[in-house]
FINU-704234 format. One record per residue (C-alpha): residue in one letter; x, y, z; residue number from 1. Coordinates in pm, whole numbers, plus 50000, padded with zeros to 5 digits. Layout:
BEGIN
+--------+-------+-------+-------+-----+
: residu :     X :     Y :     Z : num :
+--------+-------+-------+-------+-----+
:      a :     X :     Y :     Z : NUM :
...
+--------+-------+-------+-------+-----+
END
This chain:
BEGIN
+--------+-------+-------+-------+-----+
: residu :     X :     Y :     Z : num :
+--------+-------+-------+-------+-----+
:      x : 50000 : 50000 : 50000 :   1 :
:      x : 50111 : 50341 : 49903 :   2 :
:      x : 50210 : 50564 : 50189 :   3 :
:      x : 50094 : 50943 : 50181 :   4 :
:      x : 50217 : 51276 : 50311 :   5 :
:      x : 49975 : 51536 : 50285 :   6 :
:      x : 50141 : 51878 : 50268 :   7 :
:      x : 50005 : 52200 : 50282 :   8 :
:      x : 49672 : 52140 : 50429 :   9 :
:      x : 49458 : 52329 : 50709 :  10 :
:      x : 49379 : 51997 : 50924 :  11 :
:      x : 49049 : 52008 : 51103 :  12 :
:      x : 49000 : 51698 : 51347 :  13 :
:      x : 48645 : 51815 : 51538 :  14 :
:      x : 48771 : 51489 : 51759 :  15 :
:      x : 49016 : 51607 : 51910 :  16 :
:      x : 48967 : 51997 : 51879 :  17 :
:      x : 49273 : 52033 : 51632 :  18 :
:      x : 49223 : 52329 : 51368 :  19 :
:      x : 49599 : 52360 : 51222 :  20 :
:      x : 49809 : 52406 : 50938 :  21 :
:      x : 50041 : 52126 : 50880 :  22 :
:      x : 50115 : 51817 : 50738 :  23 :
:      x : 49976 : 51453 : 50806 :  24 :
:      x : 50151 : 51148 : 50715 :  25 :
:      x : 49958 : 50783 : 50626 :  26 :
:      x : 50166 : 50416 : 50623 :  27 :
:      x : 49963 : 50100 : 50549 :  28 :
:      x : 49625 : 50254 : 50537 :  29 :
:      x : 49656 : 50378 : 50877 :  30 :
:      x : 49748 : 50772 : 51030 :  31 :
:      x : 50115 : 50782 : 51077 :  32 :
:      x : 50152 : 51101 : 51252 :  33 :
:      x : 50196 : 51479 : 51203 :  34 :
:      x : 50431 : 51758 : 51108 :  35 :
:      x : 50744 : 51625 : 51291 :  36 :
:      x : 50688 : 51245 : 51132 :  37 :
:      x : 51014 : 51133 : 50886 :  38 :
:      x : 50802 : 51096 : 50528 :  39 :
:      x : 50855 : 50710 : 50418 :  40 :
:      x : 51068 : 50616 : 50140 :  41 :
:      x : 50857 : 50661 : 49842 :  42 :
:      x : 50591 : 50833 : 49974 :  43 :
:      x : 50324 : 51022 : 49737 :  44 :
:      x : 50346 : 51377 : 49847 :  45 :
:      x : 49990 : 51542 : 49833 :  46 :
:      x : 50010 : 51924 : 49810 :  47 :
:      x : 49680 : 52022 : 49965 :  48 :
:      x : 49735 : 52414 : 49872 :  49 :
:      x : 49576 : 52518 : 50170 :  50 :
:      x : 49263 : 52303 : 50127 :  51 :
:      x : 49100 : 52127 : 50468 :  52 :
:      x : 49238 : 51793 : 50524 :  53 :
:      x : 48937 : 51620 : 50769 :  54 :
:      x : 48830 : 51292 : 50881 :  55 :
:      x : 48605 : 51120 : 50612 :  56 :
:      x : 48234 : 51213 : 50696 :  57 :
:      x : 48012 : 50946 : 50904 :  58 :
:      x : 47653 : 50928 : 50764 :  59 :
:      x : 47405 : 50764 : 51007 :  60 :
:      x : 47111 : 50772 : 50786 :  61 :
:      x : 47113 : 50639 : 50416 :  62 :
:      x : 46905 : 50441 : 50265 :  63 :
:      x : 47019 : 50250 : 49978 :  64 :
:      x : 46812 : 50000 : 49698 :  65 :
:      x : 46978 : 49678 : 49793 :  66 :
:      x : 46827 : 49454 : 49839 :  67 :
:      x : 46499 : 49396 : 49658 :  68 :
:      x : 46512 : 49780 : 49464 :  69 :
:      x : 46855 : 49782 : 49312 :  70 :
:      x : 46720 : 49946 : 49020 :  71 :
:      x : 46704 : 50281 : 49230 :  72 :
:      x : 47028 : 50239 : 49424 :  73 :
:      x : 47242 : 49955 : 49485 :  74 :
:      x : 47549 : 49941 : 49713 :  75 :
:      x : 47842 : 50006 : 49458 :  76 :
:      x : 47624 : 50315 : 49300 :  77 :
:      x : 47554 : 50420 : 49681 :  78 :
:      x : 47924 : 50384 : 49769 :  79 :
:      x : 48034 : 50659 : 49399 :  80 :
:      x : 47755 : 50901 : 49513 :  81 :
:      x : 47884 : 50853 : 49940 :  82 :
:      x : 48298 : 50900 : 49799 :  83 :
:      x : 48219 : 51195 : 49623 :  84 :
:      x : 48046 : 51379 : 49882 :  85 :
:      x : 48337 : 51292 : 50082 :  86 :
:      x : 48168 : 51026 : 50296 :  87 :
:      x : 48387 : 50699 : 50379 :  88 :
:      x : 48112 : 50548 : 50674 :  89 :
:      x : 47727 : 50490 : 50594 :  90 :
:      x : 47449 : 50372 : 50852 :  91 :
:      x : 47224 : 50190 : 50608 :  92 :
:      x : 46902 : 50154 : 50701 :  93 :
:      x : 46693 : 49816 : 50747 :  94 :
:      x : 46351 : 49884 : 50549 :  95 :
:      x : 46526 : 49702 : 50211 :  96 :
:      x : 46350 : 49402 : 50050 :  97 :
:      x : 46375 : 49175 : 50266 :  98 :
:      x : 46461 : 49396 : 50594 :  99 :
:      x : 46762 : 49365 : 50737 : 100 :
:      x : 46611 : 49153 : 51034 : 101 :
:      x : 46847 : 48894 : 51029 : 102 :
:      x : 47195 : 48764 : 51120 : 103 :
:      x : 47268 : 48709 : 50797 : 104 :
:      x : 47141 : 49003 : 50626 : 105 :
:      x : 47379 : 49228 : 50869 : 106 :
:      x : 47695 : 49008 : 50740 : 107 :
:      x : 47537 : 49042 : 50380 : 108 :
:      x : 47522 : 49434 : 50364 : 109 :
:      x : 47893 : 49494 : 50568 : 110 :
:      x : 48053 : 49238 : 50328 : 111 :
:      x : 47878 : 49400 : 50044 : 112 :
:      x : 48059 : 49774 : 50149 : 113 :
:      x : 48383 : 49550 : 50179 : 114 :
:      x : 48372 : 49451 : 49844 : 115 :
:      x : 48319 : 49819 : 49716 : 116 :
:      x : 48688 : 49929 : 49869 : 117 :
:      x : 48559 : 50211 : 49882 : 118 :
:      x : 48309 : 50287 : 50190 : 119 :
:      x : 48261 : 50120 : 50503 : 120 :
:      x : 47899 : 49973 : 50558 : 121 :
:      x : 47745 : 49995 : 50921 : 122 :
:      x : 47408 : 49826 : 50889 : 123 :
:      x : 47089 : 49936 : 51107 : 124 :
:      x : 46875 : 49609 : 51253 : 125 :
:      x : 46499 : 49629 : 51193 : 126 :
:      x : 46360 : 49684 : 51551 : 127 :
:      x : 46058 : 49495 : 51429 : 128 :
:      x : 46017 : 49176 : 51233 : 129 :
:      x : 45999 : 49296 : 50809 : 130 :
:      x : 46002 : 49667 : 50975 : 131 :
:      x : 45624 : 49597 : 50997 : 132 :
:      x : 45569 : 49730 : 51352 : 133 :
:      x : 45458 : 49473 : 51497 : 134 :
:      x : 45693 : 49187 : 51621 : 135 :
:      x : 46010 : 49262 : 51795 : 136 :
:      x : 46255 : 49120 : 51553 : 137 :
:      x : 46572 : 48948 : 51708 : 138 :
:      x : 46710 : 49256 : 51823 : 139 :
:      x : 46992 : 49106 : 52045 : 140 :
:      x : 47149 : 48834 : 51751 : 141 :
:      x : 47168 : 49140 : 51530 : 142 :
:      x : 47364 : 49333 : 51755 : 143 :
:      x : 47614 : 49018 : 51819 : 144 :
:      x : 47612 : 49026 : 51425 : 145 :
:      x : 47715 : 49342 : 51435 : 146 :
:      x : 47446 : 49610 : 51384 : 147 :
:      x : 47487 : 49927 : 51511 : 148 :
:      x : 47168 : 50058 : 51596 : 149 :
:      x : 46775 : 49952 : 51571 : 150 :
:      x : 46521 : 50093 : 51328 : 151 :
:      x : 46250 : 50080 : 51140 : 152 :
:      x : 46378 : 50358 : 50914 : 153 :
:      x : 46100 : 50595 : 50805 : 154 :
:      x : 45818 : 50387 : 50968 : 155 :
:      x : 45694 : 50504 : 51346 : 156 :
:      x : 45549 : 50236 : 51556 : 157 :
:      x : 45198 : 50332 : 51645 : 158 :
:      x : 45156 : 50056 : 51959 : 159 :
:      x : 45285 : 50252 : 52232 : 160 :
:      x : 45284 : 49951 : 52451 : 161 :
:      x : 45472 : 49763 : 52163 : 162 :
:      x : 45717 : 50049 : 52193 : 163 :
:      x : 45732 : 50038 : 52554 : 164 :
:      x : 45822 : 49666 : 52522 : 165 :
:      x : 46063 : 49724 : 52268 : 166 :
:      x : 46253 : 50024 : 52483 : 167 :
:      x : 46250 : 49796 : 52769 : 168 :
:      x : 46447 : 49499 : 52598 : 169 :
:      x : 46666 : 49769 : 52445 : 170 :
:      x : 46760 : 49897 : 52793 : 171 :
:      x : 46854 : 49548 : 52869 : 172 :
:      x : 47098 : 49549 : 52565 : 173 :
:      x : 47216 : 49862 : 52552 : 174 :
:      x : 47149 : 49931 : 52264 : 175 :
:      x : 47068 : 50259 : 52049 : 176 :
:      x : 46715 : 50321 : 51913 : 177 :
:      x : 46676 : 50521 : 51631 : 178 :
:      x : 46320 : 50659 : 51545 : 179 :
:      x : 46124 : 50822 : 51291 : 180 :
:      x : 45880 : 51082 : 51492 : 181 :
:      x : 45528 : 51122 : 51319 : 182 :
:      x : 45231 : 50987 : 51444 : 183 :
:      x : 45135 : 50760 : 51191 : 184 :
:      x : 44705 : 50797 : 51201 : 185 :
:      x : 44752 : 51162 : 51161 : 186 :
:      x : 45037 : 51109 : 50862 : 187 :
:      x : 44855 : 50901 : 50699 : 188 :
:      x : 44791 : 50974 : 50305 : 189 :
:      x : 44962 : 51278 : 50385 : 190 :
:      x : 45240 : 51457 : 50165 : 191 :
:      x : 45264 : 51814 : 50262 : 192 :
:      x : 45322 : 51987 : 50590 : 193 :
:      x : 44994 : 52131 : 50734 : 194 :
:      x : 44994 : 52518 : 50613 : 195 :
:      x : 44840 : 52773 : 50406 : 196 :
:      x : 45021 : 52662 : 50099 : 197 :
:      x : 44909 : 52307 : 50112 : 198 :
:      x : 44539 : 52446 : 50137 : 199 :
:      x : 44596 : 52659 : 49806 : 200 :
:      x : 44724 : 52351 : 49657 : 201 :
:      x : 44508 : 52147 : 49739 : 202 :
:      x : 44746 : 51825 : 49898 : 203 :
:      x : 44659 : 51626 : 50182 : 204 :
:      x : 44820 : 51747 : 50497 : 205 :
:      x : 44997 : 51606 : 50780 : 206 :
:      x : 45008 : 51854 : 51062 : 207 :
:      x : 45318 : 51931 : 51195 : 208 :
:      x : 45250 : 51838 : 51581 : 209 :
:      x : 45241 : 51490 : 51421 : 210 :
:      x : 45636 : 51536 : 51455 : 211 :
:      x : 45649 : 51634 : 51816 : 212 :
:      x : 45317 : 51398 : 51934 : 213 :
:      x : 45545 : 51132 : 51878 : 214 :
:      x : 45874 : 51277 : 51987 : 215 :
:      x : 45633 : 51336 : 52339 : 216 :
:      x : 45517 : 50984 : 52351 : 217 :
:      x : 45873 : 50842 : 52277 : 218 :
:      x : 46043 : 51068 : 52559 : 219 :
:      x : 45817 : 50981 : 52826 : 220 :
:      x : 45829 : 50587 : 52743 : 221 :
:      x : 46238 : 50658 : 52721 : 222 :
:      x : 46225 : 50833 : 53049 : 223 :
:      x : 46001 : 50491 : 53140 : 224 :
:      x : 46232 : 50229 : 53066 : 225 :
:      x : 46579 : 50425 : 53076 : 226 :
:      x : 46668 : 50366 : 52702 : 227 :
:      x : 46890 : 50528 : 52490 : 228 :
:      x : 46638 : 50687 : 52194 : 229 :
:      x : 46746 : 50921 : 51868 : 230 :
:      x : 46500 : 51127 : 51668 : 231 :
:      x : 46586 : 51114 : 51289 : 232 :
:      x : 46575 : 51395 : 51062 : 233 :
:      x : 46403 : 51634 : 51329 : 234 :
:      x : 46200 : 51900 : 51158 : 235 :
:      x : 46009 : 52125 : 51365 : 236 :
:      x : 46079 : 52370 : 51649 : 237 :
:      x : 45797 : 52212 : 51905 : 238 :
:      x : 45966 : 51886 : 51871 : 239 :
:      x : 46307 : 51994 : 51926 : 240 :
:      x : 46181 : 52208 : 52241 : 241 :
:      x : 46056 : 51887 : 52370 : 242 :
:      x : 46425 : 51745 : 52323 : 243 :
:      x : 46594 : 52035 : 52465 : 244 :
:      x : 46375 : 51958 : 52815 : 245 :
:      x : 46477 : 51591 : 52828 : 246 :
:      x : 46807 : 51619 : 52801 : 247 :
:      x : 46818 : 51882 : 53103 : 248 :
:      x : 46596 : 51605 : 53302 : 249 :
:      x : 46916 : 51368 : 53128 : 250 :
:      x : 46715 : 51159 : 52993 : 251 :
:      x : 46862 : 50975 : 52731 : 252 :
:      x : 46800 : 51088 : 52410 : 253 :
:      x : 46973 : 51228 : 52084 : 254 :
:      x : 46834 : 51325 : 51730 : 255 :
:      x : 46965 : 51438 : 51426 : 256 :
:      x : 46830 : 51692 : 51124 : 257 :
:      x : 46922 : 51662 : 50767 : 258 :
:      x : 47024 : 51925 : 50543 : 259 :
:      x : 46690 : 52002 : 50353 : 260 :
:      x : 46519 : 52117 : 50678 : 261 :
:      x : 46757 : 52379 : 50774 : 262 :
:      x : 46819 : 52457 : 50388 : 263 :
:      x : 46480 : 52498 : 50251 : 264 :
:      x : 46097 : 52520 : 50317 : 265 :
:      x : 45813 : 52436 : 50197 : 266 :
:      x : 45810 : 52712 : 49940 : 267 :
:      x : 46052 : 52418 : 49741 : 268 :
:      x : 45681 : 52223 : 49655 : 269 :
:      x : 45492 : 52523 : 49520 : 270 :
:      x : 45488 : 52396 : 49146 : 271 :
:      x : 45437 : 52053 : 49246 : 272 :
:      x : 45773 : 51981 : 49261 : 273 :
:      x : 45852 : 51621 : 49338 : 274 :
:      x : 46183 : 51607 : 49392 : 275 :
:      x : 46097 : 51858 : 49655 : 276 :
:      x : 45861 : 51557 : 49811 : 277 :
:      x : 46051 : 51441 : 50168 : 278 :
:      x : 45948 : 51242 : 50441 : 279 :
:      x : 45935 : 51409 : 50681 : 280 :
:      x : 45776 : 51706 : 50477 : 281 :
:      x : 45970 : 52032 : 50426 : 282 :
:      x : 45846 : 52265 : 50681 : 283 :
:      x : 45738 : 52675 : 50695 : 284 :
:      x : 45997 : 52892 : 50756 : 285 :
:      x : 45977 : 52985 : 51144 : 286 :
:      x : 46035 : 52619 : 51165 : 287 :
:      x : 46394 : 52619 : 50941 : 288 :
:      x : 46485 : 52911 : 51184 : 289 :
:      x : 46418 : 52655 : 51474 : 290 :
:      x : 46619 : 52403 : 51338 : 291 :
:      x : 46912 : 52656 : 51280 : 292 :
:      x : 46886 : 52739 : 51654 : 293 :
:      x : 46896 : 52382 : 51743 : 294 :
:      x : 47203 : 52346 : 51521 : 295 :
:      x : 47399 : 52625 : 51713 : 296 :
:      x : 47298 : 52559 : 52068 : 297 :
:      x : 47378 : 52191 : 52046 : 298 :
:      x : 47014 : 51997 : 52069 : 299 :
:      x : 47090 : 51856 : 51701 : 300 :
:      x : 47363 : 51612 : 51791 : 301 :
:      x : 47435 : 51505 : 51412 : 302 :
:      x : 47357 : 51598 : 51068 : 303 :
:      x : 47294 : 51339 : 50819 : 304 :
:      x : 47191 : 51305 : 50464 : 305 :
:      x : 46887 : 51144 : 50482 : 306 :
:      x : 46943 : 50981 : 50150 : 307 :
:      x : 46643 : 50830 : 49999 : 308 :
:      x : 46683 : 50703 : 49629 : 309 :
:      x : 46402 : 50703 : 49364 : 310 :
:      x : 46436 : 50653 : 48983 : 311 :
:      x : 46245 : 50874 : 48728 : 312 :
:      x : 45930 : 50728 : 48737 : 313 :
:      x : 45919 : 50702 : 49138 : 314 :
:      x : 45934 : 51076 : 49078 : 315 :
:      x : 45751 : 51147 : 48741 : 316 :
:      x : 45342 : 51137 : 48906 : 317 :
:      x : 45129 : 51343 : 49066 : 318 :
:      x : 45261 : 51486 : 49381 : 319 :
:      x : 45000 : 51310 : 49641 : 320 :
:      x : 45143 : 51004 : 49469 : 321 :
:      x : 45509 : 51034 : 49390 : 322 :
:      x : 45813 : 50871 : 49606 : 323 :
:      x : 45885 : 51113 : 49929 : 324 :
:      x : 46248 : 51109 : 50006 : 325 :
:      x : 46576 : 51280 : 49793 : 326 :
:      x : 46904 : 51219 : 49723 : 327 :
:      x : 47157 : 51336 : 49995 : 328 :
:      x : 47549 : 51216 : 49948 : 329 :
:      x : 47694 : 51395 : 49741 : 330 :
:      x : 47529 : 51754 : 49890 : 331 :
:      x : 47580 : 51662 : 50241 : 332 :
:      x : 47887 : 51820 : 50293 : 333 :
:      x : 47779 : 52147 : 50062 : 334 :
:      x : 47433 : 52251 : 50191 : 335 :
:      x : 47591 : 52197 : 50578 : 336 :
:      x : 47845 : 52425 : 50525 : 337 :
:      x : 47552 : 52701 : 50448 : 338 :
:      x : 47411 : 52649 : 50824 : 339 :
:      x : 47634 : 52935 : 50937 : 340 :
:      x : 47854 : 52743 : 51170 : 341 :
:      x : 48184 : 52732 : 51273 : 342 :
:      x : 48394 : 52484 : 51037 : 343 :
:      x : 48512 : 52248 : 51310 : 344 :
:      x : 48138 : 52226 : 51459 : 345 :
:      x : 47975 : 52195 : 51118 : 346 :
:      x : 48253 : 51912 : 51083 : 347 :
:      x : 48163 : 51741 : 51407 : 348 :
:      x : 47841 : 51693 : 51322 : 349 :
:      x : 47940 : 51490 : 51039 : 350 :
:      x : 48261 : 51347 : 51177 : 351 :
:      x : 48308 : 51231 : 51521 : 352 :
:      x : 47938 : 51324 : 51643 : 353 :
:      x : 47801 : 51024 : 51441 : 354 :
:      x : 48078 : 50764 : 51486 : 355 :
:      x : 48046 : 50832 : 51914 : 356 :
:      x : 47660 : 50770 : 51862 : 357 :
:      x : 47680 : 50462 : 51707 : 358 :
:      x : 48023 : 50321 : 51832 : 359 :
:      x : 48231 : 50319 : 51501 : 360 :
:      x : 48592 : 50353 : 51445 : 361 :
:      x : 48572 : 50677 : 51225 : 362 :
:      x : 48554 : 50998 : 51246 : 363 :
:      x : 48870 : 51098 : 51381 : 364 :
:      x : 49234 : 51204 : 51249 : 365 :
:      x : 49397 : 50971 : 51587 : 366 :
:      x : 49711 : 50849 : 51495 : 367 :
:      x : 49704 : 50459 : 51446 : 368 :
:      x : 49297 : 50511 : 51309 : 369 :
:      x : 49247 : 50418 : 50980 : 370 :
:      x : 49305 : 50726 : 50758 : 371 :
:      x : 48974 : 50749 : 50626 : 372 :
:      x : 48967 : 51142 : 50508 : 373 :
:      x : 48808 : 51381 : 50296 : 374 :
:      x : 48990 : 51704 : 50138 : 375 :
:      x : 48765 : 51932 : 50074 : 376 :
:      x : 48783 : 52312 : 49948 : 377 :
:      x : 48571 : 52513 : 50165 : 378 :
:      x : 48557 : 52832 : 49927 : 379 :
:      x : 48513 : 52643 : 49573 : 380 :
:      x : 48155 : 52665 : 49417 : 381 :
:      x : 47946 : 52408 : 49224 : 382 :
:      x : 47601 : 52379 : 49091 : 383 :
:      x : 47402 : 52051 : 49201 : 384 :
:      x : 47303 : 51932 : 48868 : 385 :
:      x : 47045 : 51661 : 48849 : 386 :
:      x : 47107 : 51376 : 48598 : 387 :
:      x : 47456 : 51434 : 48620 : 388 :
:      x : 47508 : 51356 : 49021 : 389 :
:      x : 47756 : 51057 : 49109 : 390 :
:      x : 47512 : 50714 : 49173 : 391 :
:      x : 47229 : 50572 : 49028 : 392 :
:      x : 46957 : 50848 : 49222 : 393 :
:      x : 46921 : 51175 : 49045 : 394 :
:      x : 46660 : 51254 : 49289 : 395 :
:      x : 46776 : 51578 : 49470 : 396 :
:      x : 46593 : 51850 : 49632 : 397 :
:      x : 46874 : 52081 : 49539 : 398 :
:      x : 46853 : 52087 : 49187 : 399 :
:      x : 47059 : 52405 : 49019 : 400 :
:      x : 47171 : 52494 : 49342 : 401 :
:      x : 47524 : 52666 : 49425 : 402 :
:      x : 47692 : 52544 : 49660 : 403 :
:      x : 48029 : 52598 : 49830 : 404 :
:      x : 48246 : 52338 : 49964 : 405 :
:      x : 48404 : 52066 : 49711 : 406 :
:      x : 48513 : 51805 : 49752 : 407 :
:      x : 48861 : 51751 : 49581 : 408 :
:      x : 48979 : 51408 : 49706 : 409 :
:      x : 48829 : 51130 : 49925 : 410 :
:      x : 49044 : 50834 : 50075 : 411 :
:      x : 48954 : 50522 : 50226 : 412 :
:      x : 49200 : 50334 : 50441 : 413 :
:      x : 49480 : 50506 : 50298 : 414 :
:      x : 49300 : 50460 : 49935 : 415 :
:      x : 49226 : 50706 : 49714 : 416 :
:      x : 48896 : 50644 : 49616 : 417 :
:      x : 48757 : 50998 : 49467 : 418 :
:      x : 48905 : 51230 : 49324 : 419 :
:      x : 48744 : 51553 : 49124 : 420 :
:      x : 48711 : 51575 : 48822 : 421 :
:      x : 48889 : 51896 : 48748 : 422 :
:      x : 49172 : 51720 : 48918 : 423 :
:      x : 49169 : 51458 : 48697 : 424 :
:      x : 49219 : 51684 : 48390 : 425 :
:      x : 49469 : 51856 : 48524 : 426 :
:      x : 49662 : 51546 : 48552 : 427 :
:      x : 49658 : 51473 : 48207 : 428 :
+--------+-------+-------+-------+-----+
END
């Protein structure tokens, strides 16, 4: 394997609270050590030119095609789209066909990331047998087989007893459960957030309290049965005021917010736009302010991409009717950089935030890790340009967008496994 020095670059590791100029040097896929380490005989010298040199992002919410709907994303697609937003660990999520709700399904999706060489796969469990709700699946053989949280991605369980049950075994285990937060009766057939605009245009509405009626329920059966709980994709101020309470009462409970809902509103659906079309819905604006808040005074714990695949014709109906969900990879890094924070904490969010969460070795620049790492310009622009994004999904909510932040190389293990394309020219 090829060792690296990295020269030139600002080095950002949100771990460890390091924000420097320097140099970093990588030996057999692993971090070597710093400015004073001897380069290795032979060693590719990387000339940064002042670009940041960070760990490679963690993403604890993706949802990929494979199994059962490869045609909209399958792992190796996933994997192009996660490397070229500069994302080396992905969280899948269980709600595939078949769910991940067995032993062998976990080993299936991990080996299936190993065989990219490019990303690292961390499967979710399904909390419930087929992600159905209703029977607890075998929540404590999928942890020995090595998932790293419980789900049932973007379905909420309506039983609260059921839920109570299933927080109470979780306790027992230890382990993390991560939940989607609308009340399901009053989502139902729903596809816009409850407001003035989905009146004019005539779509069925799902209120927002259905976000924070479950986040309510959840806390007070968490506070119950002493489980650890996460809110996915939070979207709404009332719901994240209910977080910021339990965690002063220390109860134990994170969440997390993805980029659309402190990026856009609602506004994004007014010509029936589909790719606009997320689950949760996109929200008015005094709630994108809330979110923002939450971002800066530390009740979002992590930002991830939310990434929900869907080919054309997923896309190509009638609003009330299309696919909810959009692309996310390869604009993660981009549209987080617009939430107005400082670099490192915009980077921990993505970085070492994550990985602590769900136990992973990543998101860190620790010398003997593996050098996973993303180098990113923070300045450079580029227009999101559906039907030309990395991956199988063209799906994203941030068509023609300009974004700043891009990403210039991605490694894995000490791999290069991206690298722009501009870069690429300039090579030849």
């Amino acid at each position: 394997m090829t060792s690296l020095v990295f020269e030139n670059v600002r080095l950002i590791d949100p771990a460890s609270g390091r924000d420097t100029p320097g140099r970093l040097v990588v030996q057999n896929g692993k971090i070597a050590g710093y400015d004073t380490h001897e380069a290795p005989k032979g060693a590719q010298i990387i000339d940064g030119q002042g670009a940041v040199l960070c760990p490679g992002l963690v993403d604890m919410r993706v949802s990929l095609g494979e199994p059962g709907t490869e045609y909209r994303e399958n792992i190796h697609s996933g994997a192009q789209a996660a490397v070229a937003g500069g994302i080396t660990s992905l969280a899948v999520l269980p709600d595939t066909d078949p769910s991940i709700d067995t032993p062998a399904l976990v080993h299936y999706i991990t080996k299936r990331g190993e065989e990219t060489n490019m990303v690292s796969l961390h499967p979710y469990g399904a909390l419930t047998r087929h992600c159905a709700g209703k029977e607890m699946a075998e929540i404590g053989l999928l942890k020995q087989a090595g998932a790293v949280a419980f789900s049932d991605g973007a379905r909420a369980i309506s039983d609260a007893k059921q839920m109570r049950n299933l927080l109470a075994y979780s306790r027992f285990l230890d382990a993390l459960i991560v939940l989607h937060p609308e009340e399901p009766t009053l989502a139902r057939g729903g596809c816009a957030t409850g407001s003035e605009l989905a009146v004019r245009l005539g779509l069925p509405q799902i209120p927002a309290a259905a976000e924070a009626m479950m986040v309510a329920r959840d806390l007070r059966l968490a506070e119950m049965t002493g489980a650890r709980i996460h809110f996915a994709h939070i979207s709404t101020g009332e719901a994240l005021d209910l977080i910021r309470q339990a965690k002063a009462k220390n109860i134990r409970v994170t969440c997390d917010t993805a980029p659309p809902y402190f990026s856009m509103t609602e506004d994004a659906i007014g010509d029936f736009r589909t790719y606009a079309k997320l689950s949760p819905p996109l929200r008015e604006e005094h709630d994108r302010q809330a979110v923002l808040a939450a971002l800066a005074d530390g009740t979002i714990d992590v930002i991830a991409s939310d990434h929900v695949p869907a080919d054309a014709d997923d896309k190509r109906l009638p609003f009330a009717h299309a696919r909810a969900g959009g692309t996310g990879l390869a604009t993660l890094l981009g549209v987080t950089l617009e939430a107005n924070l400082p670099l490192i904490e915009a980077l921990r969010l993505l970085t070492s935030a994550p990985a602590q969460l769900l136990g992973l070795e990543a998101g860190t620049l620790a010398i003997g890790k593996k050098a996973d790492l993303c180098l990113f310009d923070p300045e450079a622009k580029w227009t999101v340009t559906a039907g030309s994004m990395p991956g199988l999904a063209q799906n994203t909510p941030f068509d023609g967008r300009v974004l700043k932040g891009k990403v210039l190389r991605t490694f894995h293990r000490g791999r290069e496994v991206y690298t722009a394309p501009h870069l690429l020219k300039d090579a030849h």
